[in-house]
N, C-alpha and C positions, 0 to 999 in steps of 0.2 A: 514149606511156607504156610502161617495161619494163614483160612481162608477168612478171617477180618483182612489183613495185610495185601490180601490179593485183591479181595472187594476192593479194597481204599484205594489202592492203584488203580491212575489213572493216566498216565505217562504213553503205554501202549496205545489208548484209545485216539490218545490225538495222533499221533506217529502214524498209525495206518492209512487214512485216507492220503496222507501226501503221498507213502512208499506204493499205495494202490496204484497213484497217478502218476508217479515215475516212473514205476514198472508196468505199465499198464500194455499189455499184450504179449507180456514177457509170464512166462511159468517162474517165479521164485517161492523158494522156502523161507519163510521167517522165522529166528527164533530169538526166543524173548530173554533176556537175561537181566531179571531183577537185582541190584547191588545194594545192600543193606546198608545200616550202616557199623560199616566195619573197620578197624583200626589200620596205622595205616600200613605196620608189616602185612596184613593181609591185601590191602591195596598193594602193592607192592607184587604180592606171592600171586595172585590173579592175573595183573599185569602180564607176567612173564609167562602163565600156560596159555592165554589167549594169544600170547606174541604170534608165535606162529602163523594162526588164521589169519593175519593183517599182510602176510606176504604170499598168501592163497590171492591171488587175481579174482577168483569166482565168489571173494566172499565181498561183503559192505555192510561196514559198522555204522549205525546212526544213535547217539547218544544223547539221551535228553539232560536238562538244564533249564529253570529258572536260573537269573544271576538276582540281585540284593531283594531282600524283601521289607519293607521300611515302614514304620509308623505303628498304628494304632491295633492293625487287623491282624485277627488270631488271640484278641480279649487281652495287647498287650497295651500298655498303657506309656509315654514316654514322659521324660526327665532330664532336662539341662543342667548338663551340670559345668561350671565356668570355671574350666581349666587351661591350659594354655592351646590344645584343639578339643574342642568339643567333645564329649563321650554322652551319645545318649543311652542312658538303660532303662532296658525293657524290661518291666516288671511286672509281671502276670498279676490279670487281675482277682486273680483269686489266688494271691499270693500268701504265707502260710500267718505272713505278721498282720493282723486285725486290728492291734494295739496303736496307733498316734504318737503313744508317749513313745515312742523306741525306734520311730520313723529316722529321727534325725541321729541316730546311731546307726542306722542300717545304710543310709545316705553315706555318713563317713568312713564307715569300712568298705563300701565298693569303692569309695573315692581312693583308695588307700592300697586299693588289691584291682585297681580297673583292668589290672593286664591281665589276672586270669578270672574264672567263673566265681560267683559270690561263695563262700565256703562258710559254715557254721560248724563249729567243734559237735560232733556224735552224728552231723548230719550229712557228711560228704559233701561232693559237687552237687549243688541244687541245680535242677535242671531248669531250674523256673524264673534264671536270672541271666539276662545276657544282654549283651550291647552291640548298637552302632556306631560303629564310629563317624564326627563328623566333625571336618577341617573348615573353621569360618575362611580361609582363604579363599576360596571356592565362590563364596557369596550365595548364591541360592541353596535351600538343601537340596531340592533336585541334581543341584551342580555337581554339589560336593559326592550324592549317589553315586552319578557317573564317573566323577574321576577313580570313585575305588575302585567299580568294577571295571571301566578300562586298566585301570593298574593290573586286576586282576585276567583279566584278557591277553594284556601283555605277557606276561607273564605265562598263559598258556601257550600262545604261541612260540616262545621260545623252548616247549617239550620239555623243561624240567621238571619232572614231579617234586623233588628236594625242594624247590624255588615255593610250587604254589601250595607247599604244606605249611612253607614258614610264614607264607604269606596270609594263611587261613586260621593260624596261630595268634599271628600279630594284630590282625583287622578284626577276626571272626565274621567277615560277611557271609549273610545268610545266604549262602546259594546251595540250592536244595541238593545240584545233583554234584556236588561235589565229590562225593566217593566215585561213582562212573567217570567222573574227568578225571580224577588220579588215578583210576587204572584203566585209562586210555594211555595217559602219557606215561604210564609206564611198560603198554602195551607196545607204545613209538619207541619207547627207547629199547629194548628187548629185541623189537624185529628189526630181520637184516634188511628191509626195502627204508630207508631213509624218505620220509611224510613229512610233509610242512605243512601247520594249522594255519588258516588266515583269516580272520573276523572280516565277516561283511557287514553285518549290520548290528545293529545297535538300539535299543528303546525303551521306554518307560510306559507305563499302564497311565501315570498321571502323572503333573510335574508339583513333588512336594514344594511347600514354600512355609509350613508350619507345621510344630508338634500335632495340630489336630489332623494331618493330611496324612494318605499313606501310599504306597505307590509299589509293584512289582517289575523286575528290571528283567528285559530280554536279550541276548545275544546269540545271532544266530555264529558261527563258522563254520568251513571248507577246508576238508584234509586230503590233500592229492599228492602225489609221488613227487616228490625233490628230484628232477634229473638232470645228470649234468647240464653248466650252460647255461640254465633258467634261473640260476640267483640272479637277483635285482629287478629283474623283468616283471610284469603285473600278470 
């Protein structure tokens, strides 16, 4: 691992004080398992040697996770574009076109390619162009946040990793730790102990309501042993 990479991480540092206070009189060993980002056979190939450990009793997985990250923050700038649901893209602001004249061609070819990353001939996937998606059904943009990322919650808890690749495909929401959720749930599917995810909670840093606003989305859930009997029960 660069030790930039490790510096920058900060995922660990919030994690500890809770598992201090969980385990707090209890001797445990922590170990830290940083997940890059990595494609998603490799999600996939992780998944299945970690399986194992999750029907070890003496072990406990705690996985971090922002869910959407929206608006302005991170020098990105937003963009309505009036299609039949919303697509806002985010376009860095120190994006590579400085030019005016050729703004409203760059406009129409993302309009025209919105399903995947902005593409320029000689330049590959720019990395420096991406969207959120937003559904005016919804009404508020806060609202419309939450429906994605409950969709995408949903979606967790039913343990498909297949489910929530296509689902990060088709939406691209920003949730940071999505490589560690896909190889958890391919960790759930791999081991023999049958785990059921369940979302308790839910929340927002702020409630957007315009292009100028920006907000980060949190979700916490609880993975505990599926035994007979207990479906439908709380």
């Amino acid at each position: 691992m660069d030790l930039n990479v490790d510096e920058a991480e900060h995922s660990m540092e919030m994690h500890l004080p809770y598992l201090s206070k969980v385990f707090q009189g209890h001797n445990v060993k922590v170990v830290p398992i940083l997940v890059g980002a990595v494609n998603s056979q490799n999600e996939a190939i992780y998944g299945q040697l970690l399986a194992k450990y999750v029907d070890d009793p003496k072990n406990f997985f705690s996985v971090s996770s922002d869910f959407c990250h929206w608006g302005s923050r991170c020098a990105y700038r937003c963009i309505i574009l009036s299609i039949d649901h919303f697509l806002l893209f985010h376009i860095n602001a120190l994006a590579m076109y400085q030019d005016q004249s050729c703004f409203g061609y760059e406009i129409m070819y993302l309009v025209l390619e919105h399903r995947n990353m902005f593409r320029e001939p000689g330049l590959g996937k720019a990395e420096r162009f991406s969207y959120t998606y937003y559904d005016k059904k919804h009404g508020a943009i806060h609202k419309s946040i939450e429906a994605l990322d409950r969709l995408g919650m949903e979606i967790i808890e039913t343990g498909d990793p297949d489910a929530f690749k296509q689902y990060l495909e088709e939406y691209e929401n920003t949730i940071c730790g999505r490589h560690p959720i896909s190889v958890l749930l391919h960790m759930l599917k791999h081991c023999s102990t049958k785990i059921k995810v369940g979302f308790v909670r839910y929340e927002q840093s702020s409630q957007c309501k315009s292009t100028r606003d920006s907000s980060v989305s949190y979700a916490s859930a609880a993975a505990k042993v599926d035994s007979p009997g207990e479906e439908g029960k709380d």
